[in-house]
C-alpha positions, 0 to 999 in steps of 0.5 A: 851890590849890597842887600839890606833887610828891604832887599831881602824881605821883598825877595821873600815875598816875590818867592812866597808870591809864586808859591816857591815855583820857578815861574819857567820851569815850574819847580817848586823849591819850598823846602829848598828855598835857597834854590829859587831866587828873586829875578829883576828884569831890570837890574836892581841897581835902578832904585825906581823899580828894585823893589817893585813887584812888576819888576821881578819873578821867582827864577830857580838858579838854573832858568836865571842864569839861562834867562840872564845869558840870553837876553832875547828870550829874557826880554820876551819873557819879560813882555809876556809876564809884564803883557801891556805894562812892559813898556810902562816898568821899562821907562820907570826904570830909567828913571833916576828915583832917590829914597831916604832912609826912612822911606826905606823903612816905609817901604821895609814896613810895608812889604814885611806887612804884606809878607805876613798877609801872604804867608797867612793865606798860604797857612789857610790852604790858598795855592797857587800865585798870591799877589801883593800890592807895591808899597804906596811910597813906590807907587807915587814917586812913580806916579810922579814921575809920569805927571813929569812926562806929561 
């Protein structure tokens, strides 16, 4: 599946979120970067949630490919990350969402905002695991989706 400039500004900030720690074996790759990766729970060929925050983690190479060839233990952590949202992010991803190249942009715009906000934290001395909001484009079309459930 082809990357863009929103694919890869949005894996930069699930791995600045964590610190550059694999989030299961706790290894920190700041200074090999390359080696942690940006792990969807659900694939990011589902547009609804490739590129929302509740829908990733940072996994080094080896727990993501252990995580991925064990789909039980994948989805019970899973469960444990998401804790009472998983049944929520699983249904918004079935959910069949289209993005125009300008709400693209929208969306790269804002998570390139959000990166340099987490990375200015990091330079200040904060540690540990900074959250970032998801893009406000992401959370209505979401929350449209939910009124349509209704």
């Amino acid at each position: 599946m082809k990357r863009d400039k929103l694919d890869d500004v949005f894996s930069k900030l699930i791995r600045e979120r964590s610190d550059y720690n694999c989030e299961e074996c706790g290894t920190n790759y700041r200074y090999r970067p390359q080696g942690l990766h940006c792990s969807h729970f659900w694939t990011r060929s589902n547009k609804s949630t490739r590129w929302h925050p509740e829908n990733a983690c940072a996994h080094c190479y080896g727990c993501h490919r252990k995580l991925s060839g064990s789909p039980v233990t994948f989805t019970d952590r899973i469960k444990q990350f998401l804790g009472n949202r998983f049944d929520l992010v699983r249904r918004y991803t079935h959910a069949p969402v289209k993005f125009s190249k300008l709400e693209r942009e929208d969306i790269y715009r804002f998570y390139k905002k959000e990166l340099l906000r987490v990375q200015d934290l990091r330079a200040s001395g904060v540690c540990g695991r900074i959250e970032f909001s998801t893009a406000p484009l992401i959370d209505l079309k979401l929350r449209e989706i939910a009124a349509r459930e209704l």
